[in-house]
N, C-alpha and C positions, 0 to 999 in steps of 0.2 A: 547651462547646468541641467537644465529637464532632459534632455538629451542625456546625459548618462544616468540620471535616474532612470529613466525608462528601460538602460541597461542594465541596473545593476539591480531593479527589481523584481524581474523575471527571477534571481539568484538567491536573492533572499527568500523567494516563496518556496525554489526547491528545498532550499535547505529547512525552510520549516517544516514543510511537507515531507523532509527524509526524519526529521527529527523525531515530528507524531507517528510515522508510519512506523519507525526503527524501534518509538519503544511498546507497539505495540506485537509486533515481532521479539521483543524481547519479551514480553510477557511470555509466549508460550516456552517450554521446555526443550529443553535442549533438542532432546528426538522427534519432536511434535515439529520442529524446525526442517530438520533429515530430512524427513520423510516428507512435507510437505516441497519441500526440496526437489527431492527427488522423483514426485509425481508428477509438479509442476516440469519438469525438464521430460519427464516419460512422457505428459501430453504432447509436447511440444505445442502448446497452447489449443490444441483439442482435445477438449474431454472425451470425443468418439477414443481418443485413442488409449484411454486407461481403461479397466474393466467396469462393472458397476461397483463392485465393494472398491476399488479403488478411487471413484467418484462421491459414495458416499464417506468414505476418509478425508479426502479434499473437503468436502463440504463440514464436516464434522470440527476440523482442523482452523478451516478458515471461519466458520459460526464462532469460535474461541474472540478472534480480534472484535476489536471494538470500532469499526469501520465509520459507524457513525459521529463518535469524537471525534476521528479524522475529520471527518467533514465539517462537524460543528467548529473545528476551530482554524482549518483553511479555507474552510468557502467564503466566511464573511472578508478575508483578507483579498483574496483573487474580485467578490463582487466590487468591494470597494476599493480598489485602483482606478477605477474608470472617472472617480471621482475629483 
């Protein structure tokens, strides 16, 4: 039985992790979504590759989420697995 727990926990954290992250995503507004969107995809995950006012919208965009809730209520679950 520990044996598919150990698989079927890994599952449960993403989905909790999709959960917190989803609604903090939905917090922003529909265009603040677009566009963070589609910076994100312009970088192709380097910021060299957007302008500066386009870096400081990213930053402006993603400052909105509440990154730290995320953390505060996934990290104590991924620490305490080990347990």
């Amino acid at each position: 039985m520990g044996g598919l727990r150990s698989r079927v926990l890994p599952w449960v954290l993403l989905y909790e992790l999709a959960s917190v992250a989803g609604a903090e995503w939905r917090g922003l507004s529909s265009s603040e979504r677009e566009k963070l969107t589609r910076l994100v995809a312009k970088s192709r995950g380097w910021p060299a590759n957007l302008s500066r006012r386009e870096r400081a919208e990213v930053k402006r965009i993603v400052g909105k989420l509440d990154l730290h809730r995320v953390a505060r209520e996934i990290v104590p679950k991924v620490v305490g697995r080990g347990r």
